[in-house]
Structures are given as C-alpha cells and as structure tokens.
C-alpha positions as MATLAB code, in Angstrom:
seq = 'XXXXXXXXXXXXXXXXXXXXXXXXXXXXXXXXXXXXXXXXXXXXXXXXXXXXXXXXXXXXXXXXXXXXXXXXXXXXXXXXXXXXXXXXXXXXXXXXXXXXXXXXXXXXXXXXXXXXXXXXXXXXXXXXXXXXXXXXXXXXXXXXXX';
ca = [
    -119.307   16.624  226.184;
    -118.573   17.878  229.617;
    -121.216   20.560  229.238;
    -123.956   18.453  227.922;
    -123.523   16.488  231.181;
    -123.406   19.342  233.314;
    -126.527   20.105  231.940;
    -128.159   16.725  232.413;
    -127.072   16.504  235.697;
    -128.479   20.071  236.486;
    -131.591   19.548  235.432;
    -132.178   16.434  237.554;
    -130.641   17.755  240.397;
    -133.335   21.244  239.600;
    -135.894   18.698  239.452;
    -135.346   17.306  242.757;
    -134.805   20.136  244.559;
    -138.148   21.761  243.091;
    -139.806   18.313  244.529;
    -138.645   18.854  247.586;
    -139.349   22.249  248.279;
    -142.599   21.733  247.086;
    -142.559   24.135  243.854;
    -142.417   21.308  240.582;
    -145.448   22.882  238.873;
    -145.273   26.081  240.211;
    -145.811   29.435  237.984;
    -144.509   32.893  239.023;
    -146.840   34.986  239.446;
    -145.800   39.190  238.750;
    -146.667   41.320  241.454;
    -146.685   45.105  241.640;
    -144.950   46.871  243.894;
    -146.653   48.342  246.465;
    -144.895   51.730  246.254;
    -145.901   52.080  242.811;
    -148.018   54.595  241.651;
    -149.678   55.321  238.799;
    -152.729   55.709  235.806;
    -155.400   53.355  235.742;
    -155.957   52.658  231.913;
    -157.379   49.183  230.038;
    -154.589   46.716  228.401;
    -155.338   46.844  224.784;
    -154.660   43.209  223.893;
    -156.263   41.447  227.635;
    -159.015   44.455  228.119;
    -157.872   44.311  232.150;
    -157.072   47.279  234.101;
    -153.535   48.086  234.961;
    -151.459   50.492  236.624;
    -149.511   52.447  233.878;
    -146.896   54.934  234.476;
    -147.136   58.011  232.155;
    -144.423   58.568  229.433;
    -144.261   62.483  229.812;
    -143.035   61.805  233.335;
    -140.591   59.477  232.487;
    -138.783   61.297  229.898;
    -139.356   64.188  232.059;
    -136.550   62.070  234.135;
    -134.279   60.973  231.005;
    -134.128   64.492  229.894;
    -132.853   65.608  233.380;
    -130.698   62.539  233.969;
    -129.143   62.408  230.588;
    -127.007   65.610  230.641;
    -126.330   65.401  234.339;
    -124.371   62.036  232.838;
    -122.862   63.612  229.981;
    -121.999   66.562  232.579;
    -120.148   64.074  234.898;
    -118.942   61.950  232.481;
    -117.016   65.096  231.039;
    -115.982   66.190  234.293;
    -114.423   63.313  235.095;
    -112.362   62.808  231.760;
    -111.809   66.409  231.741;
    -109.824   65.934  235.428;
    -108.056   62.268  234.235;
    -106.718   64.757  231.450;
    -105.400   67.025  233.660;
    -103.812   65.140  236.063;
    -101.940   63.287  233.170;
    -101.143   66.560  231.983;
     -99.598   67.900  235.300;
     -97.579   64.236  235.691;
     -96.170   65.400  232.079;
     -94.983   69.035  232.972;
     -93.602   67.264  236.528;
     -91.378   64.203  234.042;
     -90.504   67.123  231.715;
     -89.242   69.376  234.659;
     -87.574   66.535  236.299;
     -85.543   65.138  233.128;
     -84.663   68.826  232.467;
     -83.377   69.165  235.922;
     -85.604   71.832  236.937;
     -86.552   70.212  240.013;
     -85.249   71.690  243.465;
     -82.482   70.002  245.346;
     -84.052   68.947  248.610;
     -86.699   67.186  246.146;
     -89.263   67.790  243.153;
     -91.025   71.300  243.967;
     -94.457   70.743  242.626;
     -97.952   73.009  242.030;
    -100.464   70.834  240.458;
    -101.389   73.437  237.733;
    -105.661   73.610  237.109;
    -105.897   76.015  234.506;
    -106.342   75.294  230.632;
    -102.736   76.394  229.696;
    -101.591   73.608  231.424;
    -103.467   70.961  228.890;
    -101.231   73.156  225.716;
     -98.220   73.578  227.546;
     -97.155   70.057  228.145;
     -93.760   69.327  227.026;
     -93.146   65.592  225.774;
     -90.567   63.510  226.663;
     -88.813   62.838  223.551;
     -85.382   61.319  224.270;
     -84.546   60.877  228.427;
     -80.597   60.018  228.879;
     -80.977   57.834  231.829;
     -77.240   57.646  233.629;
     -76.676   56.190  236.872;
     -76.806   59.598  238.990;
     -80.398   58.832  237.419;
     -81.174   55.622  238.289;
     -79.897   55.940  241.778;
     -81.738   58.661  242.805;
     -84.784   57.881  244.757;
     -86.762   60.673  243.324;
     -86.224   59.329  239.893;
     -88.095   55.786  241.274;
     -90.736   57.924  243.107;
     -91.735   59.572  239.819;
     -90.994   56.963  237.878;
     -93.204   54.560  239.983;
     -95.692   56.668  242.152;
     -96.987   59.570  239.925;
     -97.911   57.292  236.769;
    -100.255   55.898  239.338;
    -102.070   58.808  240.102;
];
C-alpha cells in the first residue's frame, strides 16, 4: 500500500515540478558528442546520415583491453594468494615456537615454493603463556588483516 502511494504522490509532485520549470511536454532530444569522430554511412531503417564508429576499431580495443584484465585480474589474486600464504608459514612458525625471542622474525617469502610449502594449522594448544603474550594478539589480530 505504502508504495502505491509513494508512487501517486511522486508522480504529482513530478508533474508539478515539470510545470514549473517549464518542461511538461518536453522530449529529449540525443545529441552527439562533439569529440566524436567517426564514418558517415546511411541508417538502414530512417535512410538519414549518421556518424558510425567502425567495428574493426572497436574490437581492435576489446582485444587489447581484454587480456590486460585477465592479466591484472590474475596478478592481483595471484598476490592475495601469496600474502595468505606467507600469514600461514608466519601462524605455523609462531605455534611451533620458531619465532625469535625479542619478537616474530619475519621475510615475506615471494617465490612459488612458498604457495607448496605452507604448513596448516591443525591442532594449536592455546595455554595462558599464549594468550598473554602480546605477539600472540598481534598475529592473531593484525596479520589476518593484511
């Protein structure tokens, strides 16, 4: 119900305002851009001239654009995957106890044996020397988010 008078009162309050600015019976009228340039040819269906922009050149464009995309696209999952991959071997090396005393010693690894060599966390014994230790909160808490 409340949308059907939404819509009423829309379409008076539409009405007035095209009164008032002066546009009731107005129809848009398309415009080129100025910028535009293009190939003169005759519209089939209204026989008028119009400015026509040639196919070859467009996919010209998709056929550059499109594996620039994929190439990015790829890129960008490809580094997602390896950060996640680096916060694994970093949780792994800190449940293990591998990590340094003064604090977590840590190379982000960017080669492809990083991606195989990721050991899962299967079972983490969380004690209290765990769960006070700020380090354990910092990659607990801040690394996920990277």
């Amino acid at each position: 119900i409340w949308s059907f008078i939404v819509m009423v009162t829309w379409r008076k309050r539409s009405n007035e305002l095209a009164y008032y600015w002066g546009t009731l019976n107005l129809e848009e009228e398309e415009t080129s851009r100025p910028q535009f340039k293009g190939q003169y040819e005759v519209d089939k269906i209204t026989k008028e001239w119009i400015v026509v922009y040639p196919a070859w050149k467009r996919w010209l464009k998709y056929s550059i654009s499109f594996p620039l995309t994929l190439l990015f696209t790829g890129g960008a999952l490809f580094g997602i995957l390896l950060v996640h991959a680096n916060r694994d071997i970093l949780l792994s090396e800190y449940f293990d106890g591998e990590s340094k005393e003064d604090g977590i010693a840590f190379t982000f690894r960017t080669s492809l044996d990083v991606l195989s060599n990721a050991s899962p966390i299967d079972s983490v014994k969380l004690d209290n020397e765990k769960l006070g230790d700020p380090t354990f909160w910092l990659v607990m808490g801040g690394f996920p988010a990277l």
